[in-house]
C-alpha positions, 0 to 999 in steps of 0.5 A: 500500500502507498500513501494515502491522504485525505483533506478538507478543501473549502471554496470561497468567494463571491455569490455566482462565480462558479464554485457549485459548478466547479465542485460538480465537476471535481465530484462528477455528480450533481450534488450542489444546486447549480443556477444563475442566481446568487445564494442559492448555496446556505449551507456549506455542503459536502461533496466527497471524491474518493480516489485509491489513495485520497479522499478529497472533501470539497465545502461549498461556502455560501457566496460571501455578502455583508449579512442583511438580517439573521439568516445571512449573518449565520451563512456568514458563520459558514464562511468563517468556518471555511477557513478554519478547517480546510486543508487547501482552500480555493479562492474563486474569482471570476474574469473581470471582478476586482475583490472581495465585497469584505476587506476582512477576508481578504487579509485572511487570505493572503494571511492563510497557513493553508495553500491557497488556489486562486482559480480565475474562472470563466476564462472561456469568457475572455479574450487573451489580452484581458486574461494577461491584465487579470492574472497579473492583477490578481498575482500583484494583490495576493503574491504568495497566493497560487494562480490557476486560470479554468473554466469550470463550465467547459473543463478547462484546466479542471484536471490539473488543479484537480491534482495540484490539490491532491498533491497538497492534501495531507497524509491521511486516512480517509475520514468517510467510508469511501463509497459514501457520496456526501454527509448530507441525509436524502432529504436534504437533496430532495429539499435542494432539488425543490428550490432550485426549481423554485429558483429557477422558476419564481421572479423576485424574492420569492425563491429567497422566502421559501425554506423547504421540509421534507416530512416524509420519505419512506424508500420502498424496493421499487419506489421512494415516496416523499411528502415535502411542505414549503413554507413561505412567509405570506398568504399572497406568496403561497398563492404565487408558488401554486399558481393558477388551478395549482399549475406552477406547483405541479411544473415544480413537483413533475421538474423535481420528481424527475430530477431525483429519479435520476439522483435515486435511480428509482421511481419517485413519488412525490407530494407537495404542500405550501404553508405560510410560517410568518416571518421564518428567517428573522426567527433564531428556532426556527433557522436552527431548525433548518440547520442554519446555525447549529 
């Protein structure tokens, strides 16, 4: 037997550069909720790819903002966190953004004790001319800090940071049973399935007002059967997510039945309900409830 190693390896940066997709394509599974709009990842999520000799357990941090009320300032925790416990820590930056929206973090990171991989993203977007003046502009800002042009969306680069990552991991044995995909339970997947249709479907703050429970899963040979409730703050806002004659719930539902049929490999039948819960993100129980700040 060789040397095997195994570590934490946390993403940050700013909402909607890249990092979910960058972490499905290091995971080759989908396991973060991947769409165009900013803060859809709450919770740092774990996605663990396993190799002969490593394991390598990627975090995807939410976006990093300036908290507006109590949810985000516990999303803020997450980030905190991030630094505290990785192993290589990847700073994600996309073509043409300046820095991060928090000067604090930024002394954290080019104070890091753990390698730091600042990977320029989206360089599919730009011209060779403007990824020169980029690097260069990053290399000046963070001198001790490793820099990796890539396309998470097209590949681009993906394999070589992949083991440039792998040789900074530490010696060690695996932390998860190495056929385990994530630590995070089935319902927490068929929770994110559900808002990202609602993300992807409803305008406005509606998709920020919605927080998913899934009551029910019970897994049978053939198939699994779910009850999922989503909660939303106001009597108009659940008129919204079930549209007219129940038709926008029902896209929602069909959208995401299809979605975790593939993820489970079985059929799926799926039961959805919407309740008002005034007022669920100011409310410090119930975001423990949801595993905001536990």
């Amino acid at each position: 037997m060789g040397v095997h190693k195994a570590g934490f390896v946390n993403i940050i940066g700013n909402p909607n550069v890249g990092k979910s997709t960058l972490m499905n394509a290091f995971v080759g599974e989908k396991l973060s909720i991947i769409t165009s709009k900013a803060q859809t990842t709450r919770h740092r999520i774990l996605g663990i790819v396993n190799g002969d000799d490593f394991q390598m357990i990627l975090s995807d941090t939410p976006g990093i903002i300036k908290p507006a009320y109590e949810l985000q300032s516990s999303m803020m925790d997450f980030v905190k966190s991030a630094f505290e416990d990785a192993d290589v820590l990847l700073y994600m930056v996309e073509i043409g953004e300046k820095a991060l929206k928090d000067e604090r973090f930024f002394e954290r990171i080019k104070n890091s004790t753990v390698p730091v991989l600042l990977l320029l993203n989206k360089v599919d977007t730009a011209d060779q001319e403007l990824l020169e003046e980029q690097a260069q502009y990053w290399q000046e800002l963070l001198p001790t800090v490793e820099l990796h042009p890539i396309s998470a969306l097209t590949n681009f680069n993906i394999k070589n940071v992949f083991e440039r990552i792998i040789e900074l991991l530490p010696e060690s044995p695996a932390y998860y049973p190495k056929d385990q995909l994530t630590d995070r339970p089935e319902r927490f997947f068929v929770n994110e399935t559900i808002r990202e249709k609602i993300l992807i479907h409803y305008k406005k703050e509606i998709p920020y007002a919605v927080e998913i429970e899934t009551e029910e899963f019970f897994e049978d040979e053939d198939i699994i059967r779910m009850r999922s409730v989503i909660m939303v703050e106001r009597d108009s806002q659940k008129g919204i997510i079930i549209g007219h004659k129940g038709s926008a719930l029902k896209r929602v539902g069909v959208e995401a039945r299809k979605d975790l049929e593939k993820f489970f490999g079985k059929q799926v039948h799926i039961e959805l309900y919407v309740k008002v819960n005034k007022n669920w993100r100011s409310d410090a129980r119930q975001l423990k409830r949801f595993g905001y700040n536990g």
